[in-house]
C-alpha positions, 0 to 999 in steps of 0.5 A: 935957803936954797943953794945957788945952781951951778951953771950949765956949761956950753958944749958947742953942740947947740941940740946939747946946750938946747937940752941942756938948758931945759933944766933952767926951766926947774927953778922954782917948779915943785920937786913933784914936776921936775922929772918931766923936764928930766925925762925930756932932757934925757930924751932930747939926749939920746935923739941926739946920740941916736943922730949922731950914730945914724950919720955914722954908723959904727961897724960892730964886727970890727969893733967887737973885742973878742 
């Protein structure tokens, strides 16, 4: 018997809950497949990230700790 999945919480950010909600598409695909849905969640992450730091560029002289 398999365990019931948790359920994926929104984050408000919709290409987070996007990414998010891939990981729906694992129920019932074979173990052997999963890390190509991960690997695409996890891409779709980072872009996300890498966005968010190209609106925002930090100023890494004045945030380095000596």
């Amino acid at each position: 018997m398999s365990e019931p999945r948790q359920p994926v919480l929104e984050t408000g950010h919709d290409a987070v809950d996007s990414a998010l909600a891939r990981l729906g598409e694992l129920d019932g695909v074979p173990t052997e497949a999963h890390a190509g849905v991960y690997e695409t969640v996890h891409q779709a992450l980072r872009d996300t990230l890498n966005a968010l730091d190209d609106d925002h560029p930090l100023d890494t002289d004045s945030n380095r700790r000596s």
